[in-house]
N, CA, C and O of each residue as an XYZ file, in Angstrom:
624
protein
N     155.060    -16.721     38.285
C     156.350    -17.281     38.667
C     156.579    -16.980     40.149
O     156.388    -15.865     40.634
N     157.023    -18.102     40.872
C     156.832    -17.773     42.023
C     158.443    -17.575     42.832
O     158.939    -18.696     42.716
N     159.279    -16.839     43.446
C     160.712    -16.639     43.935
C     160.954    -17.520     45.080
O     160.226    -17.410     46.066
N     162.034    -18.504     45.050
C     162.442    -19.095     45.890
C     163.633    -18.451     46.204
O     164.571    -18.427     45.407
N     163.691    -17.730     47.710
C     165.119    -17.462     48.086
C     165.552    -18.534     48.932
O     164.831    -18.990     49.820
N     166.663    -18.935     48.695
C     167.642    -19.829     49.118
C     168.513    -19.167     50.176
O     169.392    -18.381     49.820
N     168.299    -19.463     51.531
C     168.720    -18.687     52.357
C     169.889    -19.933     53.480
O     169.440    -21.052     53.727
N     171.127    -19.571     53.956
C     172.142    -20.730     54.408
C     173.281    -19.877     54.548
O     173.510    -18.799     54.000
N     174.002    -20.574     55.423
C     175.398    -19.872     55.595
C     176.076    -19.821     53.888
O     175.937    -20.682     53.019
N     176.566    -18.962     53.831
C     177.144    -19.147     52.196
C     178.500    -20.168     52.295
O     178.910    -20.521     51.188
N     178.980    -20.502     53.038
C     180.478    -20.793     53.180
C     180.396    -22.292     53.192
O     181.272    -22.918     52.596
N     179.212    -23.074     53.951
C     179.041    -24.352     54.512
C     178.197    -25.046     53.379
O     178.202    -26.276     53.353
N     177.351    -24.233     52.283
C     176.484    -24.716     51.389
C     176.700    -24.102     50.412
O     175.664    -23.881     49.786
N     177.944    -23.543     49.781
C     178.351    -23.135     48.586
C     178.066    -24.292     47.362
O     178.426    -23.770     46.307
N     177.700    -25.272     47.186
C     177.941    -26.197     46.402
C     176.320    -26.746     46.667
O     175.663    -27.166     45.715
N     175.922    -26.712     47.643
C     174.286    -27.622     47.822
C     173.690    -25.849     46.442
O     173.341    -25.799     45.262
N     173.883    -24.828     47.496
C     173.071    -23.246     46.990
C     172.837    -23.441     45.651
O     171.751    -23.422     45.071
N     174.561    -23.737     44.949
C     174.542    -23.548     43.169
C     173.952    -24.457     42.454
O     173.370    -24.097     41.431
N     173.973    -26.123     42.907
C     173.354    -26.929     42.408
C     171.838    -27.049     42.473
O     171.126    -27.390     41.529
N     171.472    -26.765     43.564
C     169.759    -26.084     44.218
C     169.333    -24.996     42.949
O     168.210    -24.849     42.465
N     170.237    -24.490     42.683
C     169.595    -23.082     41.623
C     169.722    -23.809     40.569
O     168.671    -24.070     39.984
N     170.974    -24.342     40.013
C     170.281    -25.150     38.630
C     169.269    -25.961     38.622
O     168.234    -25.859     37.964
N     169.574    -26.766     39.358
C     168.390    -28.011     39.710
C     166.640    -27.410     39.018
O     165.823    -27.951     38.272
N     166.673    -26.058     39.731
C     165.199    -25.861     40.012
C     165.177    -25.035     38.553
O     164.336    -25.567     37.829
N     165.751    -24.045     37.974
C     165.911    -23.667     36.933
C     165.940    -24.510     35.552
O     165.406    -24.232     34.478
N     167.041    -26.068     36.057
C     166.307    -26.329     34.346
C     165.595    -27.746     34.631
O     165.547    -28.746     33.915
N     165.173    -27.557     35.638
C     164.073    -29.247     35.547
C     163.199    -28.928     34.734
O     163.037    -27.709     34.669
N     162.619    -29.474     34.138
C     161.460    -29.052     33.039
C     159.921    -28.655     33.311
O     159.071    -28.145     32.583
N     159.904    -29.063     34.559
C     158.642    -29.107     35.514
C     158.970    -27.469     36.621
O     158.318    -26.425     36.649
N     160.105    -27.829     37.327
C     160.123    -26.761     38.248
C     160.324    -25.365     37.451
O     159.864    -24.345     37.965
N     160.986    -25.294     36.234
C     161.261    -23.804     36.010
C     160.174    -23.074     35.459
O     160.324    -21.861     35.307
N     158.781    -23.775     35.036
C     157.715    -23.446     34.642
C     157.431    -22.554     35.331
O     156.934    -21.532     34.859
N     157.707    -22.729     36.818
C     157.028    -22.108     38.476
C     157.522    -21.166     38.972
O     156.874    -20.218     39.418
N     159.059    -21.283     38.984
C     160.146    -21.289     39.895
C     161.214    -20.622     39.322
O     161.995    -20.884     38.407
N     161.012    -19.423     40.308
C     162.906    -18.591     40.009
C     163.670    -19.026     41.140
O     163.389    -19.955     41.896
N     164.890    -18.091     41.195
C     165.808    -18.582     42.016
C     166.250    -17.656     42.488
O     166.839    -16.997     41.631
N     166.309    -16.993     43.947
C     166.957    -15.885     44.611
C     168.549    -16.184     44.751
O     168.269    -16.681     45.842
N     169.754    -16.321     44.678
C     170.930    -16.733     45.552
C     171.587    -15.099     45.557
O     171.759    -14.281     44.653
N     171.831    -15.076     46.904
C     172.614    -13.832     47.502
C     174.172    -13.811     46.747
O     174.909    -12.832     46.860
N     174.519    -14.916     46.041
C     176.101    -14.631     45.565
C     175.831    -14.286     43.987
O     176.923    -14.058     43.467
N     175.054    -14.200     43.297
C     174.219    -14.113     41.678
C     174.046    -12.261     41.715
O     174.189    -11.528     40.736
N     173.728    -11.853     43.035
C     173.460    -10.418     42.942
C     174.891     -9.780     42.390
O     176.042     -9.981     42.778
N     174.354     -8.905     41.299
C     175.099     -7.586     41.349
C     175.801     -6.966     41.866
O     175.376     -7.295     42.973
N     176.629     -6.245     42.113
C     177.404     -5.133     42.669
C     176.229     -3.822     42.288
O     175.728     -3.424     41.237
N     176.086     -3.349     43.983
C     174.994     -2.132     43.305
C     175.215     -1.401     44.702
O     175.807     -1.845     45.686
N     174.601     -0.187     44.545
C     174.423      0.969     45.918
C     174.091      0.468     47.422
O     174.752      0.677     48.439
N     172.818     -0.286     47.269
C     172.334     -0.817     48.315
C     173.746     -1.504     49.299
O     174.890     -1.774     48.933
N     173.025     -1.641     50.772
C     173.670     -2.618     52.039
C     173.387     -4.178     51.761
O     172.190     -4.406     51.581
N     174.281     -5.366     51.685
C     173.979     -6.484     52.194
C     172.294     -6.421     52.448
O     171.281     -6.592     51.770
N     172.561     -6.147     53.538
C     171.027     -6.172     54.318
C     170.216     -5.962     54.090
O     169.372     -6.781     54.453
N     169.622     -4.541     53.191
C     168.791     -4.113     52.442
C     168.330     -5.126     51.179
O     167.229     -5.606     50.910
N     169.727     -5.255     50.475
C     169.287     -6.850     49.110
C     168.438     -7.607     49.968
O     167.220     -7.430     49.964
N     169.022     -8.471     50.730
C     168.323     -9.604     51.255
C     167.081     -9.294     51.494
O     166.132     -9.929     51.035
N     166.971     -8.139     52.344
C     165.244     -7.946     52.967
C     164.668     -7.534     51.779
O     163.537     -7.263     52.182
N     164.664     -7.314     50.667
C     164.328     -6.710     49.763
C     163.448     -7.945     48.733
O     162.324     -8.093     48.251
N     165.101     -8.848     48.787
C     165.102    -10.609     48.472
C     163.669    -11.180     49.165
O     162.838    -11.870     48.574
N     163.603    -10.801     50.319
C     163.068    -11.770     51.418
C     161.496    -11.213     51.133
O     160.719    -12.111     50.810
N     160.953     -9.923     51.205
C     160.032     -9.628     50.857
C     159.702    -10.032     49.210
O     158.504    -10.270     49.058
N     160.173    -10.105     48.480
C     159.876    -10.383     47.302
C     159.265    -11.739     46.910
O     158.309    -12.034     46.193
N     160.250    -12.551     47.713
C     159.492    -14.261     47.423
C     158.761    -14.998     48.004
O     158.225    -14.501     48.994
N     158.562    -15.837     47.816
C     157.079    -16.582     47.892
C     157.708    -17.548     48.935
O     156.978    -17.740     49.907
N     158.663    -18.068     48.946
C     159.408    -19.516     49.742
C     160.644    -19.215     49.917
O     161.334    -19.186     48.898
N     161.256    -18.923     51.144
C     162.551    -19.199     51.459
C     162.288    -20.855     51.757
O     161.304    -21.493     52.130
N     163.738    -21.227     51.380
C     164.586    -22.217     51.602
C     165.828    -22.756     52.189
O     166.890    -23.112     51.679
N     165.404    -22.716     53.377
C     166.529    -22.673     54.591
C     167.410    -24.042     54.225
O     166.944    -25.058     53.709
N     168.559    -23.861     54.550
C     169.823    -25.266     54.605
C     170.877    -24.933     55.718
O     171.849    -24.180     55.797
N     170.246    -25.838     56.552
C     170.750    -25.614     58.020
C     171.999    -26.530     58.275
O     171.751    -27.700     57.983
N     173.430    -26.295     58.796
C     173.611    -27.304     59.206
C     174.741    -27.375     60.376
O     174.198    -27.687     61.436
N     176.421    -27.145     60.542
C     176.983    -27.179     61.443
C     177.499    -25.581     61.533
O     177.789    -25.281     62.691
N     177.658    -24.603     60.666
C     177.736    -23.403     61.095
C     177.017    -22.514     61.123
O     176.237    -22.488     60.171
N     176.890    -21.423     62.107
C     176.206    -20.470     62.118
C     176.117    -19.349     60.598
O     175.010    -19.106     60.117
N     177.375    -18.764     59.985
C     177.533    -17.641     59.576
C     178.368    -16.850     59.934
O     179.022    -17.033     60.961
N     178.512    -15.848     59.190
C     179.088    -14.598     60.332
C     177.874    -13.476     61.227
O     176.933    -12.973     60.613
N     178.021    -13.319     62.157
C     176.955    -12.431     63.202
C     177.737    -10.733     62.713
O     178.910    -10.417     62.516
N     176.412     -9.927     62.657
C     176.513     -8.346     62.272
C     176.726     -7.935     63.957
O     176.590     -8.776     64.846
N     176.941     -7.061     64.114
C     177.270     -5.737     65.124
C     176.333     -6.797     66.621
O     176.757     -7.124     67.730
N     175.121     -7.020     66.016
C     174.157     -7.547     67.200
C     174.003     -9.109     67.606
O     173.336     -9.611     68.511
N     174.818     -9.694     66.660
C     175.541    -10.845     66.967
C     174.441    -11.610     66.306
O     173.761    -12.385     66.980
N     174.158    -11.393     64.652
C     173.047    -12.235     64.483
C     173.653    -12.544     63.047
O     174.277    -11.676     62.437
N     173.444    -13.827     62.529
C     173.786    -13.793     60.964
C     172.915    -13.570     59.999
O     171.737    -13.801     60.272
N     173.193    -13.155     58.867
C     172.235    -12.955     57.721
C     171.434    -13.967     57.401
O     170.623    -13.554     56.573
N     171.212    -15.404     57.720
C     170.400    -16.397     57.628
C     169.635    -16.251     58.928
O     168.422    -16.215     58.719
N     169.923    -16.170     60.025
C     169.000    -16.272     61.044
C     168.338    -14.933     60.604
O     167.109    -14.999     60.616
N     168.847    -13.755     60.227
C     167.679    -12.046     60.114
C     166.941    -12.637     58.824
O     165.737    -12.442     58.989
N     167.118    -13.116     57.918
C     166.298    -13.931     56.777
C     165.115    -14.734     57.366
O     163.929    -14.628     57.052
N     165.547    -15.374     58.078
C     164.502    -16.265     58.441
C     163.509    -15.574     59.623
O     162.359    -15.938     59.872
N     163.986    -14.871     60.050
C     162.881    -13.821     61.096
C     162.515    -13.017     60.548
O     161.469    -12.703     61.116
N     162.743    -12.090     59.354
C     162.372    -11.151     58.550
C     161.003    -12.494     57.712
O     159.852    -12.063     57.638
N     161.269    -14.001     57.162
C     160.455    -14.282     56.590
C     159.085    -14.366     57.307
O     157.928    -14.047     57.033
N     159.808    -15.002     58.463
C     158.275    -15.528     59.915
C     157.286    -14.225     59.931
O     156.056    -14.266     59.970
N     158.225    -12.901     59.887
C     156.905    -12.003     60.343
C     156.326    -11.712     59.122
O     155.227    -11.161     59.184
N     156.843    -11.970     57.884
C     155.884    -11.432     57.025
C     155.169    -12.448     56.299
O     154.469    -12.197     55.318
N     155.379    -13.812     56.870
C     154.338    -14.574     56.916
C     154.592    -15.488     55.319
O     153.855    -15.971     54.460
N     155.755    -15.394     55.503
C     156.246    -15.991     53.751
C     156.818    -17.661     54.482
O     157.410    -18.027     55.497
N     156.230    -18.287     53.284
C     156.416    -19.792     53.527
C     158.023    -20.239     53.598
O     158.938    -20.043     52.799
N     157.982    -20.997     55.032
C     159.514    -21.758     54.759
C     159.968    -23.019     55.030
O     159.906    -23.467     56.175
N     160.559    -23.845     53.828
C     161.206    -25.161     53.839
C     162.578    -24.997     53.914
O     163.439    -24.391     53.277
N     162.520    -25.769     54.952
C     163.261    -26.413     55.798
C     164.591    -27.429     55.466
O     164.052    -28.467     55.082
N     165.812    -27.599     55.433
C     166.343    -28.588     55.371
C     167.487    -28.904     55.926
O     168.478    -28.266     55.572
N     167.604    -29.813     56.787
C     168.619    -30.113     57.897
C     170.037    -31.031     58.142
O     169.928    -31.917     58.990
N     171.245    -30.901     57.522
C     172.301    -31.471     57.478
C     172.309    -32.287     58.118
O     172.322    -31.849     59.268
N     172.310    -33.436     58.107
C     172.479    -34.740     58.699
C     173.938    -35.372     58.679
O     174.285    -36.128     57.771
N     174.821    -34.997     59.796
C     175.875    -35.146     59.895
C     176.692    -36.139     60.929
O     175.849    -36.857     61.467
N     177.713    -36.379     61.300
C     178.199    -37.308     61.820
C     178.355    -36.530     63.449
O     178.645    -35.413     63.876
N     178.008    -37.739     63.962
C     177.769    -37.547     65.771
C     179.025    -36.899     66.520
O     178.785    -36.351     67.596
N     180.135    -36.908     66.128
C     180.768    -36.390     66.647
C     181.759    -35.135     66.193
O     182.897    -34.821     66.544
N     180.962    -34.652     65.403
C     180.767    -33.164     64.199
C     179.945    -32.364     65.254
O     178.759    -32.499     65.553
N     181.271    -31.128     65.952
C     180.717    -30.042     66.142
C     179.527    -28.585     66.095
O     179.941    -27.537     65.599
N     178.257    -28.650     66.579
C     177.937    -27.967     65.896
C     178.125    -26.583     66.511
O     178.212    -26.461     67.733
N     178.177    -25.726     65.833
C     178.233    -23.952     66.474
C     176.731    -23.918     67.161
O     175.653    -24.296     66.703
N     177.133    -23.206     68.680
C     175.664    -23.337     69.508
C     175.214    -22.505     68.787
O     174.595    -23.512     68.444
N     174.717    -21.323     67.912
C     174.245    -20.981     67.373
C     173.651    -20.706     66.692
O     173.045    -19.644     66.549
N     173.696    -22.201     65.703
C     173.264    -22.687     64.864
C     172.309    -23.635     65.405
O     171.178    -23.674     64.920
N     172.670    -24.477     66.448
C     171.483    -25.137     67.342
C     170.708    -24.460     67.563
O     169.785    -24.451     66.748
N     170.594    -23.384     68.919
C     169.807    -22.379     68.811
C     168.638    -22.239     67.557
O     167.476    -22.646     67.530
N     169.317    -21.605     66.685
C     168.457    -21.211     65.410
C     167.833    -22.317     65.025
O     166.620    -22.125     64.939
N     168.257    -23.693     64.683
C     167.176    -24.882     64.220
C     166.506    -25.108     65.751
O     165.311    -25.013     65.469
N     166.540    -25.259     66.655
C     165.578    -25.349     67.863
C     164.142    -24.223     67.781
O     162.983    -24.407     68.153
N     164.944    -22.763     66.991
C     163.596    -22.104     67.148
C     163.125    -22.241     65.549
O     162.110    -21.643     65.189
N     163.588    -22.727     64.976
C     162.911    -23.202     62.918
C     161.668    -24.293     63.343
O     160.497    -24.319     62.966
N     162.436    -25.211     64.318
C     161.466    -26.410     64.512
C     160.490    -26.291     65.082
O     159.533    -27.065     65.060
N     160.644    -24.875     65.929
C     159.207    -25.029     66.735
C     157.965    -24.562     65.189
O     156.977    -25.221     64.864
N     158.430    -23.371     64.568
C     157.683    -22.711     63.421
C     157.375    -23.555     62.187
O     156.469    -23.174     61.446
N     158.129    -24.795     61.870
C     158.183    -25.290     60.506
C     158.698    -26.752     60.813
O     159.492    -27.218     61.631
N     157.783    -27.358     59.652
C     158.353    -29.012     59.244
C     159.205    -29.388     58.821
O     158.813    -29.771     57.719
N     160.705    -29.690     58.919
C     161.982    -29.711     58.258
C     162.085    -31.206     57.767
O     161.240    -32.067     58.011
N     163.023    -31.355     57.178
C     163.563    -32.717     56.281
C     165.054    -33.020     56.546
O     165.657    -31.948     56.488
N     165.685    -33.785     56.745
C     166.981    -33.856     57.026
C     167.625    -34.600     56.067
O     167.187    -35.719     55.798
N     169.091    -33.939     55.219
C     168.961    -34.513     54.268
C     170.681    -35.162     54.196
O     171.441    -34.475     54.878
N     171.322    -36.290     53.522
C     172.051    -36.802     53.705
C     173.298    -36.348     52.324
O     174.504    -36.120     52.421
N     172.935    -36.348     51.837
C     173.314    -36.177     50.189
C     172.662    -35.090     49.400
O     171.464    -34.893     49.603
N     173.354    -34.299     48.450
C     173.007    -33.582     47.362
C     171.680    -34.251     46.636
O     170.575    -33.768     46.386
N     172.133    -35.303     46.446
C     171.092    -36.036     45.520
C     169.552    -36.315     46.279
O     168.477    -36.382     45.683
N     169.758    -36.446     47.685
C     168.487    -36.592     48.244
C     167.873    -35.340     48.990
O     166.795    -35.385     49.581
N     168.859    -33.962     48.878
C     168.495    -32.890     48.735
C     167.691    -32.315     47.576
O     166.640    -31.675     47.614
N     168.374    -32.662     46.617
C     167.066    -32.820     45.276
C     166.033    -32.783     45.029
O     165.263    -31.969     44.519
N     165.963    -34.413     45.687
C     164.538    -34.881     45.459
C     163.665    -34.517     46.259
O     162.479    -34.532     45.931
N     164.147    -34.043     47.687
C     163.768    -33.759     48.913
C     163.116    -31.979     48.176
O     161.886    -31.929     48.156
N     163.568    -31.168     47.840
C     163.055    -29.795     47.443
C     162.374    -29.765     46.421
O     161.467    -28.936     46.353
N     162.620    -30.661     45.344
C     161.205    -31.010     43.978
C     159.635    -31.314     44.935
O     158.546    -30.756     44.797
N     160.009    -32.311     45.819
C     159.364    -33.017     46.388
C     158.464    -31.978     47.163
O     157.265    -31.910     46.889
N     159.056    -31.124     48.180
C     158.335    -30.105     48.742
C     157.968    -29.101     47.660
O     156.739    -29.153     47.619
N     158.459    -28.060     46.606
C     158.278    -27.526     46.023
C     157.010    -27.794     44.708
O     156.389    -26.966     44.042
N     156.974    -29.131     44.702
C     155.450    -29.773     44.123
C     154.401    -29.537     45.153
O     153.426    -28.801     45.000
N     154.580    -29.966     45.811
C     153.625    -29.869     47.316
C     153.184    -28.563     47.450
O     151.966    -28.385     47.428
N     154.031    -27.469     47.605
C     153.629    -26.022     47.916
C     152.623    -25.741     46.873
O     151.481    -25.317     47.045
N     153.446    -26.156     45.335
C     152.905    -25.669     44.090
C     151.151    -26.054     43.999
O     150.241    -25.340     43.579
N     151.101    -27.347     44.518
C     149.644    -28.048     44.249
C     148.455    -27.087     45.522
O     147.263    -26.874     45.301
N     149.247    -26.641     46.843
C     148.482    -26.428     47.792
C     147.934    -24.619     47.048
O     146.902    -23.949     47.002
N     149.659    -24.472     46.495
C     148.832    -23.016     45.998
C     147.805    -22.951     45.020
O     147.029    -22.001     44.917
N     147.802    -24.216     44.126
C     147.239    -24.098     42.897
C     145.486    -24.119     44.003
O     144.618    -23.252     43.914
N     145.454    -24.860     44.560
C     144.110    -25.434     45.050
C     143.279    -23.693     45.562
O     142.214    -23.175     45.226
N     144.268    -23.295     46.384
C     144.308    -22.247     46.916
C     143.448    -21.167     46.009
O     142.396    -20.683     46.426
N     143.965    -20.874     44.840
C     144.082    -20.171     43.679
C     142.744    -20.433     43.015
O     142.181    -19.618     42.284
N     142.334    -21.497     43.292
C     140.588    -22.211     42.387
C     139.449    -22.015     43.032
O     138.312    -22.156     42.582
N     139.949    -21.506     44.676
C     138.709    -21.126     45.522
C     138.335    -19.787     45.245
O     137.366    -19.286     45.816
């Protein structure tokens, strides 16, 4: 079984995150494969924020970034828990898909959040997605893909 953490501002993708976790949980195909990390599902326990996540982040196989007009909130060093997710994934070399809010032209984005997809794009192939529904198909779609490259992977 392989862990997908679902990594995104929580505030801006509260509704893509929860439907993303069912989605992949009861498709009949993906849950064969596929768990589901979401940072709001955790427990109340001892540990820091920070510690779960990196903990999260080392554990799975695929983060799943959902990028779109806000940053987050930034810790002490002015960074949010999705951007330290996604640099905690790069160095340890854990696979990441990509997916990019496709929003209306004259929709603000937080420079920060630019920033952060300017440096995703240089590292990774993203998808830009319009709708829930073509968010969907868009993460089955990649998440088959990973599944087949690992399987191949796995036979050598």
């Amino acid at each position: 079984m392989y862990l997908v953490f679902i990594s995104s501002p929580q505030s801006e993708f509260e509704h893509e995150r929860r439907e993303l976790c069912y989605f992949i949980l009861t498709d009949p195909y993906l849950k064969q494969y596929f768990d589901v990390f979401l940072f709001e599902n955790l427990p109340a326990n001892e540990q820091s924020p920070k510690n779960n996540y990196q903990d999260k982040v080392e554990e799975s196989s695929i983060i799943l970034g959902l990028f779109g007009e806000t940053y987050g909130t930034p810790d002490i060093n002015g960074i949010s828990a999705t951007e330290h997710e996604f640099n905690l994934a790069s160095e340890l070399g854990k696979d990441c898909i990509v997916f990019l809010k496709d929003f209306a032209p004259e929709t603000r984005q937080e420079v920060k959040m630019s920033e952060l997809i300017a440096k995703v794009k240089e590292d990774v192939t993203y998808e830009i997605f319009r709708s829930l529904d073509e968010l969907k198909l868009k993460v089955m779609r990649s998440l088959l893909f990973w599944q087949q490259k690992q399987s191949s992977m796995e036979e050598k």
